[in-house]
MARBA-3410 file (N, C-alpha, C, O; in Angstrom, 1 decimal):
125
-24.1,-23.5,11.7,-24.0,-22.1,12.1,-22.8,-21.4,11.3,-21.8,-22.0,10.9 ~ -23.2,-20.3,11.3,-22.3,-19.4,10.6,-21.8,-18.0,11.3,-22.7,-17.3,11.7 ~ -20.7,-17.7,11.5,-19.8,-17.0,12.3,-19.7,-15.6,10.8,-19.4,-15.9,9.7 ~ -19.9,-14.8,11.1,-19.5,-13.5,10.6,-18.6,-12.4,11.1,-19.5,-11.9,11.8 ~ -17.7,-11.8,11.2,-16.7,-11.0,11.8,-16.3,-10.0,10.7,-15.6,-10.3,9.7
-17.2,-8.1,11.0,-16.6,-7.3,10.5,-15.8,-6.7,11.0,-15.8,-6.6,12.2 ~ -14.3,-5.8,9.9,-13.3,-5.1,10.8,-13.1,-3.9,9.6,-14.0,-4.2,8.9 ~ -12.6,-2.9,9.0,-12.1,-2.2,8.5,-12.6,-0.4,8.2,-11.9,0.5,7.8 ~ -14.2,-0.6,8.7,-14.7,0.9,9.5,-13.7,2.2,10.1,-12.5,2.2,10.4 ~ -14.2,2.6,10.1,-13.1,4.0,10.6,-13.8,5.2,9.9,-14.6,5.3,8.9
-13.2,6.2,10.7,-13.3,7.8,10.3,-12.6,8.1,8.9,-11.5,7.6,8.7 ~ -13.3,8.8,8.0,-12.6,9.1,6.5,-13.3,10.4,6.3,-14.3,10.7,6.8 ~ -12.6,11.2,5.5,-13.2,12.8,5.0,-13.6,12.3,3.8,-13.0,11.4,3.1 ~ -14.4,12.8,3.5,-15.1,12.9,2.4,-13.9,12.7,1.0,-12.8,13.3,0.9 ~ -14.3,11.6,0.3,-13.5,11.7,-0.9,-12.7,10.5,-0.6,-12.2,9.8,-1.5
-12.6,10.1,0.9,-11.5,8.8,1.2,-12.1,7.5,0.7,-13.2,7.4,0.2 ~ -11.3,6.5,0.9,-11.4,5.3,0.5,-11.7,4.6,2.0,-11.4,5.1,3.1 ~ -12.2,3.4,1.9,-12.2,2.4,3.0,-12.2,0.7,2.5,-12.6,0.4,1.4 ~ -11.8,-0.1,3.3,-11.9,-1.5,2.3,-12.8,-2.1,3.6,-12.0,-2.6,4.4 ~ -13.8,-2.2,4.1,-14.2,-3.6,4.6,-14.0,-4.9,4.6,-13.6,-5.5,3.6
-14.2,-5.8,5.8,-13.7,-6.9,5.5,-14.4,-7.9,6.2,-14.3,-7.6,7.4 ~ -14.9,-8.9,6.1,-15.8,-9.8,6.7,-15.7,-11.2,7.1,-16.5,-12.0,6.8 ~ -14.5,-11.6,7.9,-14.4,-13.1,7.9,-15.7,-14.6,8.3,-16.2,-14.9,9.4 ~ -15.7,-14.9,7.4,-16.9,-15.7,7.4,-16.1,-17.0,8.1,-14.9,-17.1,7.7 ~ -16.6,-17.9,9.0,-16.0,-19.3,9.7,-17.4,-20.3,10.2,-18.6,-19.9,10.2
-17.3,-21.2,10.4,-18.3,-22.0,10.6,-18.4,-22.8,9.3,-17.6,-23.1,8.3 ~ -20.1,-23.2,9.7,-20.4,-24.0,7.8,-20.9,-23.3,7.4,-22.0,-23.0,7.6 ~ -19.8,-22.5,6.5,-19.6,-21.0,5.5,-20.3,-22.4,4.0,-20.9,-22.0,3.0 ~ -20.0,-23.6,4.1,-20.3,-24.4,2.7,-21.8,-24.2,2.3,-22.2,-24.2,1.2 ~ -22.3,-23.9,3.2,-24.0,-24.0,2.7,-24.8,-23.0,2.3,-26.0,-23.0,2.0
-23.7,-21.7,2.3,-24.1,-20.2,1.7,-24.3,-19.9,0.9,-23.6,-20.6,0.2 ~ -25.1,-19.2,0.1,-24.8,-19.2,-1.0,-25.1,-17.8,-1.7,-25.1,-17.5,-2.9 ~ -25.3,-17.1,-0.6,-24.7,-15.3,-1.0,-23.8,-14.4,-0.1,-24.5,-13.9,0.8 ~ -22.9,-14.2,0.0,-22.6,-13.0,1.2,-22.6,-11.7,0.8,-22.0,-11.2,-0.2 ~ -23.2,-11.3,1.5,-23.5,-9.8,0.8,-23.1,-8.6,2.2,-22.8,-9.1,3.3
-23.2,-7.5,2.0,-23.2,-6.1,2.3,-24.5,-5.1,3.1,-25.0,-4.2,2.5 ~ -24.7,-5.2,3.9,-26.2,-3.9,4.3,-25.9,-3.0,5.0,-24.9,-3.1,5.7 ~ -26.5,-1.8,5.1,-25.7,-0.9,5.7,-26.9,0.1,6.6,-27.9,0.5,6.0 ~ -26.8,0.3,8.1,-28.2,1.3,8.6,-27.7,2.5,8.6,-26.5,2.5,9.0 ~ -28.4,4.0,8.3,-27.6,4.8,8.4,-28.5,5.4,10.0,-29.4,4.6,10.3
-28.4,6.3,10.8,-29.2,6.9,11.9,-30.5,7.0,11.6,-30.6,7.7,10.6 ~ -31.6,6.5,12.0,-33.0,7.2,11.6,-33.2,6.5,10.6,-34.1,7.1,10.0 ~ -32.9,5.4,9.9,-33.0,5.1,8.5,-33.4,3.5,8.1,-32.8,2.9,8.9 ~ -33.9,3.0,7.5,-34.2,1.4,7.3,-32.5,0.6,7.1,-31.6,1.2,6.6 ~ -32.5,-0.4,7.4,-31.1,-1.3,6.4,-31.3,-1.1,5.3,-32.5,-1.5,5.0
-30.7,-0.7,4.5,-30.5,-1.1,3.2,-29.2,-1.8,2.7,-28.1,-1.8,3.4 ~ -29.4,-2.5,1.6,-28.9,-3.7,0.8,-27.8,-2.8,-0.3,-28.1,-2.0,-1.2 ~ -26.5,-3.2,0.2,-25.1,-2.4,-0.8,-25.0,-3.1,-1.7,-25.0,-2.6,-2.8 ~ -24.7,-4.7,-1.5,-24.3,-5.5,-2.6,-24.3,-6.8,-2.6,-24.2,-7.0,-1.4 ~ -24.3,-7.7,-3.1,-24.0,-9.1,-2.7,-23.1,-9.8,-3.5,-22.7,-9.4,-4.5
-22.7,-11.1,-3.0,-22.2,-12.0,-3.8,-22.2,-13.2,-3.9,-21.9,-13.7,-2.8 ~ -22.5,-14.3,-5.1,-23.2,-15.7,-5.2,-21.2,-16.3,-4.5,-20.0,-15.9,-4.6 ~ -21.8,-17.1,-3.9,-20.7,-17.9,-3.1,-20.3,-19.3,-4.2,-19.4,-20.1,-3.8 ~ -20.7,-19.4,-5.1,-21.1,-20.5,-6.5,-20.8,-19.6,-7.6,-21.8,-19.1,-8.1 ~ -19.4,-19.5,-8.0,-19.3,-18.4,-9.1,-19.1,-17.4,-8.7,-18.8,-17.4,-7.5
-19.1,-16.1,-9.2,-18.7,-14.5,-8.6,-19.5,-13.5,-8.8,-19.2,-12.3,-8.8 ~ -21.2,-14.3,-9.3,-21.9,-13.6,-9.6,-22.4,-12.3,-9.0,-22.9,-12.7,-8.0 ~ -22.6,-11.0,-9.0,-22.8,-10.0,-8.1,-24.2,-9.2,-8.4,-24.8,-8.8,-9.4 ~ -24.3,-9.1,-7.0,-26.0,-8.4,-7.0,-26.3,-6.8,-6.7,-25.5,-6.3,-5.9 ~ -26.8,-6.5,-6.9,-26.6,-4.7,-6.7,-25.6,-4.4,-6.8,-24.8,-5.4,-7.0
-25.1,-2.8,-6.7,-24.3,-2.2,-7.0,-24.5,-1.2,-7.4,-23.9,-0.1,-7.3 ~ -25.8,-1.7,-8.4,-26.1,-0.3,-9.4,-26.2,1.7,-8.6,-26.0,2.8,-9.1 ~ -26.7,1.2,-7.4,-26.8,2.5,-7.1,-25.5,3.4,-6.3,-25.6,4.5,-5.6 ~ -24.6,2.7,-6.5,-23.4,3.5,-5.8,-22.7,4.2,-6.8,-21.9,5.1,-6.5 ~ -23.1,3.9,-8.2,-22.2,4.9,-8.9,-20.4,4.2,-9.3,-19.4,4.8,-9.5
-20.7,3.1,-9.2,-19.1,2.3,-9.3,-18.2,3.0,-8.2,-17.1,3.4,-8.6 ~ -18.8,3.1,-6.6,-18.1,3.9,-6.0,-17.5,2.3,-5.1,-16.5,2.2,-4.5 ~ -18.4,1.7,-5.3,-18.3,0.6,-4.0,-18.3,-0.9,-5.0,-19.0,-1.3,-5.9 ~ -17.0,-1.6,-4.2,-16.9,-3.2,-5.3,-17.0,-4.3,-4.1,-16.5,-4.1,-3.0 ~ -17.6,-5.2,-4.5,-17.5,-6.1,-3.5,-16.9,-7.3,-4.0,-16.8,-7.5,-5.3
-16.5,-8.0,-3.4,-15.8,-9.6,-3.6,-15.5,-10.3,-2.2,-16.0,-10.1,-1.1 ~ -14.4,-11.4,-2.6,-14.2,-12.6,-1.8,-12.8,-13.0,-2.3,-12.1,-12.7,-3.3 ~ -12.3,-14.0,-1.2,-11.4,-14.6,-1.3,-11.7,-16.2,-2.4,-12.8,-16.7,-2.6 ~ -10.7,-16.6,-2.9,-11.2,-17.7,-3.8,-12.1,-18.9,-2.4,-13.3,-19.2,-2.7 ~ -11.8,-19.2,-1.5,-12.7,-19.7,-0.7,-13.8,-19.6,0.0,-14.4,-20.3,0.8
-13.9,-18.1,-0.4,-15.2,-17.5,0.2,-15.3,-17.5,1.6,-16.2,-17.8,2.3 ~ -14.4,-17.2,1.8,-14.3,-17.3,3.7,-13.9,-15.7,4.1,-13.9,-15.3,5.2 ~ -13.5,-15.1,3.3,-13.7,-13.3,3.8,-14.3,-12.8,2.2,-14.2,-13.2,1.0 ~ -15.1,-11.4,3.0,-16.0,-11.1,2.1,-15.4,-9.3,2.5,-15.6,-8.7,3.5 ~ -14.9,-8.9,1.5,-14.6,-7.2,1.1,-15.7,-6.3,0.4,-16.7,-6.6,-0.3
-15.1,-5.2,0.9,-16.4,-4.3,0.2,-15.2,-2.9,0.1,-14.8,-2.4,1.2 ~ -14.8,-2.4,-1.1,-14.0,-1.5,-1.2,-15.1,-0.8,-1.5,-16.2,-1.1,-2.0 ~ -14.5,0.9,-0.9,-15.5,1.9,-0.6,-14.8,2.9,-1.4,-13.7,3.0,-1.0 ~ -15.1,3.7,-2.4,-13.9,4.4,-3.2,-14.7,6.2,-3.0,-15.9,6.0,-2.9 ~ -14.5,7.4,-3.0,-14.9,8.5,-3.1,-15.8,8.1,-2.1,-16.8,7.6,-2.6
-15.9,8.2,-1.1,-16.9,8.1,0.1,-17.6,9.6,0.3,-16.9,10.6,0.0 ~ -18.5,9.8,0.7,-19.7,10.8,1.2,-20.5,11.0,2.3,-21.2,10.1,2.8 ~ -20.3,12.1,2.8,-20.8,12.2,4.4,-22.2,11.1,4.6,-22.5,10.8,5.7 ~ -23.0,10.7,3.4,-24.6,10.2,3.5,-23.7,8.8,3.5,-24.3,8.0,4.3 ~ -23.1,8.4,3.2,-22.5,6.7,3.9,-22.2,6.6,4.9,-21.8,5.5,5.3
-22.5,7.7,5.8,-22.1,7.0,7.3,-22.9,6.2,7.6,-24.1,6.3,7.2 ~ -22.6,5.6,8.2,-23.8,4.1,9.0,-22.3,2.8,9.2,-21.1,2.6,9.0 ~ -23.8,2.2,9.9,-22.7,0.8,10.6,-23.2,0.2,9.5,-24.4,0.2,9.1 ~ -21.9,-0.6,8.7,-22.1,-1.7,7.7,-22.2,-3.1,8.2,-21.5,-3.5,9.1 ~ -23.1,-3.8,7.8,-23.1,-5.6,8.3,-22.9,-6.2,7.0,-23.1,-5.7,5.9
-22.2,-7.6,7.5,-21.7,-8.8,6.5,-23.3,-9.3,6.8,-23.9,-9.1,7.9 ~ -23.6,-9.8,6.0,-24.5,-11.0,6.2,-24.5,-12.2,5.0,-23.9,-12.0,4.0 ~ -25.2,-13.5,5.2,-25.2,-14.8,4.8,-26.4,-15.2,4.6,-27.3,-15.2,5.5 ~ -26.7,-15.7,3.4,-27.6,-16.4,3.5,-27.6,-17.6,2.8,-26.8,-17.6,1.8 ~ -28.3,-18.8,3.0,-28.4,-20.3,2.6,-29.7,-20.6,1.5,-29.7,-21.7,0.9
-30.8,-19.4,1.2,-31.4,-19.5,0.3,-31.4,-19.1,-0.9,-30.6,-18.1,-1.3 ~ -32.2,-19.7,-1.7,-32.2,-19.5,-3.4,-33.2,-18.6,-3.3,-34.2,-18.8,-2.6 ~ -32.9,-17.5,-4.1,-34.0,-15.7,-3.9,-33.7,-15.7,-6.0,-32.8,-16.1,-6.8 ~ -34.9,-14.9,-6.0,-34.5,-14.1,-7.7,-34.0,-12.2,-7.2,-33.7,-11.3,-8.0 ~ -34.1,-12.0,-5.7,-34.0,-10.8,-5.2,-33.6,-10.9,-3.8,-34.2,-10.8,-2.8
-31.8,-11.2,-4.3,-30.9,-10.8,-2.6,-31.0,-9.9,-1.9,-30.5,-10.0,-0.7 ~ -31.5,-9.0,-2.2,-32.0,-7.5,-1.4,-32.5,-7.7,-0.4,-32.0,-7.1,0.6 ~ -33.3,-8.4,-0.1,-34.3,-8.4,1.3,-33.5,-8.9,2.7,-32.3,-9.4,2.5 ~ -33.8,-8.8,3.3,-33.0,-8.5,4.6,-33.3,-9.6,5.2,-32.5,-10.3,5.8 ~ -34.3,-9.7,5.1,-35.1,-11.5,5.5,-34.9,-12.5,5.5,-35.2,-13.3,6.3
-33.9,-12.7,3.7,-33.4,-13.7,3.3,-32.2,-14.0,4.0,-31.8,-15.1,3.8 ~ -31.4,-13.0,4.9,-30.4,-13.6,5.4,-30.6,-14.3,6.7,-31.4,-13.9,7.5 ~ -29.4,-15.8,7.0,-29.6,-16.4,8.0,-29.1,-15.9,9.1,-29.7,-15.9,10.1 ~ -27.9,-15.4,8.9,-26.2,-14.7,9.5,-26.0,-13.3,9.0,-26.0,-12.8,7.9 ~ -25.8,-12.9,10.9,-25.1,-11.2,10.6,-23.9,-11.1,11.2,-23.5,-11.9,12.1
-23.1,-10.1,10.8,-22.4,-10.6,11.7,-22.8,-8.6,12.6,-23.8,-7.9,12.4 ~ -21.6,-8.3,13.6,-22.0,-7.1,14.9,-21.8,-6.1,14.0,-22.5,-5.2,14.6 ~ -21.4,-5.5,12.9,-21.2,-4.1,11.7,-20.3,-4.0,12.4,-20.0,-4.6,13.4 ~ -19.5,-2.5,11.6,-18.5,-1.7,11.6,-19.2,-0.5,11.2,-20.2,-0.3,10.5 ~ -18.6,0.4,11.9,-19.0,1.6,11.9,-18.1,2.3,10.7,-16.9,2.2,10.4
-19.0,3.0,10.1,-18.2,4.0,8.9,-19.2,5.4,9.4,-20.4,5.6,9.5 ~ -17.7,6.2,9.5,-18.1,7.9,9.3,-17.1,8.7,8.6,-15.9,8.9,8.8 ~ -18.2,9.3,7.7,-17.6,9.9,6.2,-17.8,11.9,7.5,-18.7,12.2,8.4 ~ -16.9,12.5,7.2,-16.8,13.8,7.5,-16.9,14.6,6.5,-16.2,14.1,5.7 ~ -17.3,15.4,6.0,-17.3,16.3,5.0,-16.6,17.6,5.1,-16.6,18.4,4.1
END
């Protein structure tokens, strides 16, 4: 099992920054992506970013515009997501999630084993 814990959510005006942050605990050894999803109201999860737990290889991104970086600690046991020029349409609760399988497409929501409860983000305009 795998333990996930998000914290760094909060209220921001438009333009602000936010860092998320994801402490991963348990048998975090057998991961081998932790990535980013985000629900906004009314809206499907969608997939922000990920990252190979084996190397620092990183998956999406492309659609934020270099607004949003994700990473890890060298042990992979917290997982960040810096939020840079934020926008009223990012509000939504963000989740950490984990997964233990080999995919050619981290995106799917399916693939993950572990979520952890989200953090809420609200961009004000």
């Amino acid at each position: 099992q795998v333990q996930l814990e998000e914290s760094g959510g909060g209220l921001v005006q438009a333009g602000g920054s936010l860092r998320l942050s994801c402490a991963a605990s348990g048998r975090t050894y057998g991961t081998r992506v932790l990535a980013w999803f985000r629900r906004a109201p009314g809206k499907e999860r969608e997939f922000v970013s990920g990252i190979s737990t084996i190397g620092d290889s990183v998956f999406g991104g492309e659609s934020w515009e270099g607004r949003f970086t994700i990473s890890t600690n060298t042990e992979k046991t917290m997982l960040y997501l810096q939020m840079n020029d934020l926008r009223p349409e990012d509000t939504a609760a963000y989740y950490c999630a984990a997964t233990t399988y080999h995919a050619e497409d981290y995106s799917y929501d399916g693939l993950y084993d572990y979520w952890g409860q989200g953090t809420q983000v609200t961009v004000s305009s």
